[in-house]
C-alpha positions in Angstrom: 153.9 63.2 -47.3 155.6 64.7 -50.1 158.3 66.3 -47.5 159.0 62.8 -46.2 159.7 61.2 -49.2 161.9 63.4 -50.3 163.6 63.8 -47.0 164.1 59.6 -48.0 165.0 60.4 -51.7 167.8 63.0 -50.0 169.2 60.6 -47.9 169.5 57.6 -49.9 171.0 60.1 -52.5 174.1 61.1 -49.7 174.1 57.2 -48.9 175.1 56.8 -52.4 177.4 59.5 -52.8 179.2 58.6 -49.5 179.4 54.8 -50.8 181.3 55.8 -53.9 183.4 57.2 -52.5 184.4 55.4 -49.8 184.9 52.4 -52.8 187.6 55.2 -54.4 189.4 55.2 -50.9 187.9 58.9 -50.0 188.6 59.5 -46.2 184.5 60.5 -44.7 183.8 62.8 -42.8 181.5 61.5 -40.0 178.7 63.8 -38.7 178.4 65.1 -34.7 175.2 62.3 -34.6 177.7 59.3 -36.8 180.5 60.4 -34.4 178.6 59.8 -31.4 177.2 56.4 -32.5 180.3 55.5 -33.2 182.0 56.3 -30.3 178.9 54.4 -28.5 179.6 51.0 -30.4 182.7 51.0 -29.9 182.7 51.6 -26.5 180.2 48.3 -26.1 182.7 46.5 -27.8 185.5 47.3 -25.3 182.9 46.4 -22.3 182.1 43.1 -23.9 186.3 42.9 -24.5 186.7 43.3 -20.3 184.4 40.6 -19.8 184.3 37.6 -22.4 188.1 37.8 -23.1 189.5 37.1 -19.3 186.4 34.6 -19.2 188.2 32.9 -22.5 191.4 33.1 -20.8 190.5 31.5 -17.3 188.7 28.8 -19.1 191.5 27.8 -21.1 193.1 27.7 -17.6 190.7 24.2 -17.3 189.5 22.7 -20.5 189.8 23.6 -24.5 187.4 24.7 -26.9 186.2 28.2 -24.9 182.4 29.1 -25.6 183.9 32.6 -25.2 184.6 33.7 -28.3 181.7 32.5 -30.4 179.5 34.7 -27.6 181.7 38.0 -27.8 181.3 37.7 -32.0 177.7 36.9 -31.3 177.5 40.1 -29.4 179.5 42.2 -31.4 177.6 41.4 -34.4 174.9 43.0 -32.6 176.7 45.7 -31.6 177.7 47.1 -34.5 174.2 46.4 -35.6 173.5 43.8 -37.4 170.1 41.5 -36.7 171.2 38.3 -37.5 168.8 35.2 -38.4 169.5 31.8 -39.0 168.2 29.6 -41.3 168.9 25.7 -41.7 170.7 24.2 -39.1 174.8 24.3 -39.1 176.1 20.9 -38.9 178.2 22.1 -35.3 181.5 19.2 -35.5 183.3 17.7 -38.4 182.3 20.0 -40.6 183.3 22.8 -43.1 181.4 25.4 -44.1 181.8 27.4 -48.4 180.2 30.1 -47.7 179.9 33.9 -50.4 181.5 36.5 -48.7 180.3 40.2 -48.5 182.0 42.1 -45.3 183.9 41.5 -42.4 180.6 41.2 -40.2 180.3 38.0 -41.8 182.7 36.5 -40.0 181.2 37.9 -36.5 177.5 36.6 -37.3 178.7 33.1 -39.1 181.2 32.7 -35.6 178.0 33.9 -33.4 175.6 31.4 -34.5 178.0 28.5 -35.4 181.2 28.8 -33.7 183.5 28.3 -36.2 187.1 28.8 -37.5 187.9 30.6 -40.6 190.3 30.9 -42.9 190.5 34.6 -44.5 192.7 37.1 -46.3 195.7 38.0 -44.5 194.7 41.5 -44.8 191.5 41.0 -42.2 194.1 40.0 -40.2 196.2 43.3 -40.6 192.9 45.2 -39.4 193.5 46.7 -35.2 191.5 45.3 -33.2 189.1 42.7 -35.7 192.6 40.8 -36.6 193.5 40.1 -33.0 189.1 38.8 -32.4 190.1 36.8 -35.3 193.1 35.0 -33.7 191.2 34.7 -30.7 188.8 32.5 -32.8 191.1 30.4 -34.2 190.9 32.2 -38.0 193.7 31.1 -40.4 195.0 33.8 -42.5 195.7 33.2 -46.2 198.5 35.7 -47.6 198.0 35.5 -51.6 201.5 36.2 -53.0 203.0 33.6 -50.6 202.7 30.8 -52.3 204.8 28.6 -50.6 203.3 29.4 -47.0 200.2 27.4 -48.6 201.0 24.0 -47.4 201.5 24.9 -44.2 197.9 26.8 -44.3 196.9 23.6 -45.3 198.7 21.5 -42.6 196.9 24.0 -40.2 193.4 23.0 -41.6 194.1 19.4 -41.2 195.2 19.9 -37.9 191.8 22.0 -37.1 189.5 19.4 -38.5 191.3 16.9 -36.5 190.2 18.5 -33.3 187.1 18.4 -34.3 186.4 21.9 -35.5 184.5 23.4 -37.8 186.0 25.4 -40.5 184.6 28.0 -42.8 186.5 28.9 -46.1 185.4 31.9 -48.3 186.2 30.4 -52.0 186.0 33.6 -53.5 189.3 34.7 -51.9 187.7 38.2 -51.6 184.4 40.2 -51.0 181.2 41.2 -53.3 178.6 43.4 -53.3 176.4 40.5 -52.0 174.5 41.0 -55.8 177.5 38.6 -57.5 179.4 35.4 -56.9 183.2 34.9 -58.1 184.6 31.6 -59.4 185.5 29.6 -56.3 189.2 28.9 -55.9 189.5 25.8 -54.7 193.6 25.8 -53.4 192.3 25.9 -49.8 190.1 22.8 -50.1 193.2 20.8 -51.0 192.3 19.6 -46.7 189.4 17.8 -48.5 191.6 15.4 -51.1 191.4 12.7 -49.7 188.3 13.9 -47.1 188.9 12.9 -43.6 186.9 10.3 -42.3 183.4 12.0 -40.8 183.3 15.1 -42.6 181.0 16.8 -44.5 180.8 20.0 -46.0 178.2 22.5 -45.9 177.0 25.0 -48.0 175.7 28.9 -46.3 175.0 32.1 -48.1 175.0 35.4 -45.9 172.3 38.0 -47.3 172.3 41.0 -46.3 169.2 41.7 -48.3 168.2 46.0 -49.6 171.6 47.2 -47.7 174.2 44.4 -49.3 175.9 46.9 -51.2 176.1 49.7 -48.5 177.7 47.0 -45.8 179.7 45.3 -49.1 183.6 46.1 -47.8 185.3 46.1 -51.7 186.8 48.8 -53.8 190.3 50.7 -52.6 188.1 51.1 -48.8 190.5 49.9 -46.1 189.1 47.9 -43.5 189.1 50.3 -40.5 187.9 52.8 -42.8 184.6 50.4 -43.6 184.6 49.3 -40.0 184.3 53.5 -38.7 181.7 53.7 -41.7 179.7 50.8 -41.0 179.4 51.6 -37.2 178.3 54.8 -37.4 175.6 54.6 -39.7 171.9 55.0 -37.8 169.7 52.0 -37.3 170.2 48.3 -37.8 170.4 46.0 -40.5 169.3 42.5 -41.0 171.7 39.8 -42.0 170.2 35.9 -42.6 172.4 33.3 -43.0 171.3 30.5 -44.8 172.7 26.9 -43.9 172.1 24.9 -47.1 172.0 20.8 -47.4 175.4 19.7 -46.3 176.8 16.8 -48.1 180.0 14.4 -48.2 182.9 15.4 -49.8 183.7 11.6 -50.7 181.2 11.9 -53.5 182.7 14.2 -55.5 185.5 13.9 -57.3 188.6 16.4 -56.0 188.7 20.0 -54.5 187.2 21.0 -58.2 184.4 18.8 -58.1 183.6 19.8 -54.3 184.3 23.6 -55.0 181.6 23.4 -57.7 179.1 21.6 -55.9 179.5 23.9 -53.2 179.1 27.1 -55.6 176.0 25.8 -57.6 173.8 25.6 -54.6 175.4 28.9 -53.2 174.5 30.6 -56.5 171.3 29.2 -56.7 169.8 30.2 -53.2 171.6 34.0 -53.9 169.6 33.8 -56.9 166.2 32.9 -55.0 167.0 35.6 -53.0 167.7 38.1 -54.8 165.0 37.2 -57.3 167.3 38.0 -61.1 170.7 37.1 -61.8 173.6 37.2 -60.5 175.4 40.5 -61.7 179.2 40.7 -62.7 182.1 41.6 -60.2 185.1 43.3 -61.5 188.2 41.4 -59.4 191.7 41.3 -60.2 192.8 38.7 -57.2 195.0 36.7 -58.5 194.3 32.7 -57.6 196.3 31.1 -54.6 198.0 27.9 -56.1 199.0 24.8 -54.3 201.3 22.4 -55.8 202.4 19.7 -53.3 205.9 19.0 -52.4 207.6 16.8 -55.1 207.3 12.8 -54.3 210.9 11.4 -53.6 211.8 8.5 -55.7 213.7 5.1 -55.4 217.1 6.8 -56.5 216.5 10.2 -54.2 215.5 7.5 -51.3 218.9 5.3 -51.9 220.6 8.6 -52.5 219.7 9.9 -48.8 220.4 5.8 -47.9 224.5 6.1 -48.9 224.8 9.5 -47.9 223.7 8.6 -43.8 226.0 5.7 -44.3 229.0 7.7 -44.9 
């Protein structure tokens, strides 16, 4: 007995050492056994590649809004071994989802069980392989530093929302440990002033429960680099995603009202959860801003007037 636990002590110890530093940026070495599981995952991944993305395409062929992709994420969730539950029930149309945000698999097991669009950091997007499943599912990518490019992000979500999507937004703008909760940005839910007509919004938490911080993609780790990591690690892991009481935008006040809203239930299921507080998260992302295009007045409007007259 006394072998066995500290066979467990051992290992969670190397689990730990590995983690740090992979969050320094540390290249790790994989083991014969990790190489091999790896090398198995990703394999299943490129099988369920050959069959649901020609299915997607020859659908598309016929009618819109493919089932494909919201199976292969489903699947691939699996794959790379997560056990993902649902709890609540996601509003499925006119709707967008604020959801915390703790690794890329989110986006696999929130796409699986609701099929959803997102809008994420650009740099998910620059990932081989996970940007292009993204794109597949419709994900609009959010580049920090350009500010001007925001409107048109914005444009994009009020396109989606007319076609009668679903949307989820991560307000953070970038990962936790799945133990904290940033200030939510609320630029991106500029779609929501005024709300169009029908839609609510609805808050989710993932949980990822005793492993959060092992799966958590932050520090200077790149994303392939926590992708190779995450796939080869033995055994599976269970992620719950919690669908919390949606509610109309319409009653609140602005994207800052909705935004906090949103955040004080997130926080206060994370904290049921995780039964304490929630623990600070060093971040240095700087916010995305949104200032709308300048209003043109009487003068600019007779000024356009005389010049198409002359």
């Amino acid at each position: 007995m006394a072998s066995a636990s500290t066979a467990r002590n051992e290992r969670r110890s190397r689990t730990a050492r590995r983690r740090e530093a992979a969050l320094r940026g540390e290249a790790i070495a994989l083991t014969l056994p990790e190489q091999l599981r790896f090398a198995c995952r990703l394999g299943a991944i490129v099988l369920l590649l050959l069959v649901f993305v020609p299915l997607h395409y020859a659908f598309r062929l016929f009618a819109y809004g493919s089932p494909f992709p919201m199976l292969f994420l489903r699947y691939t969730a699996r794959v790379v071994g997560a056990r993902v539950e649902v709890r609540g029930t996601p509003l499925r149309r006119d709707v967008f989802f604020i959801s915390n945000h703790v690794s890329w698999i989110d986006i696999l097991a929130l796409a699986g069980s609701s099929g959803t669009a997102f809008v994420a950091k650009q740099e998910l997007g620059e990932v081989p392989v996970i940007g292009w499943l993204c794109r597949l599912n419709r994900t609009i990518f959010v580049k920090r530093e350009n500010r001007l490019g925001v409107a048109d992000q914005i444009n994009e979500l009020r396109e989606a929302l007319a076609d009668n999507w679903s949307i989820t937004v991560f307000p953070e703008g970038t990962v936790t440990d799945g133990q904290s909760l940033l200030p939510f940005k609320s630029s991106m839910l500029s779609v929501l002033e005024p709300p169009p007509p029908g839609v609510f919004v609805q808050p989710c938490v993932v949980d990822y429960g005793a492993v959060a911080e092992e799966i958590a993609w932050i520090g200077d780790e790149s994303g392939g680099a926590n992708a190779r990591r995450i796939m080869a690690r033995a055994g599976t892991f269970r992620l719950t995603i919690h669908y919390l009481e949606p509610f109309s935008p319409a009653d609140h006040r602005g994207r800052k009202a909705i935004a906090a809203k949103a955040r004080a239930e997130i926080e206060g299921k994370l904290v049921e959860l995780l039964g304490h507080p929630l623990r600070p998260f060093p971040h240095t992302v700087d916010p995305v801003r949104y200032a709308p295009p300048p209003v043109p007045g009487p003068r600019d409007d007779q000024s356009d007037a005389s010049i198409s007259q002359s």
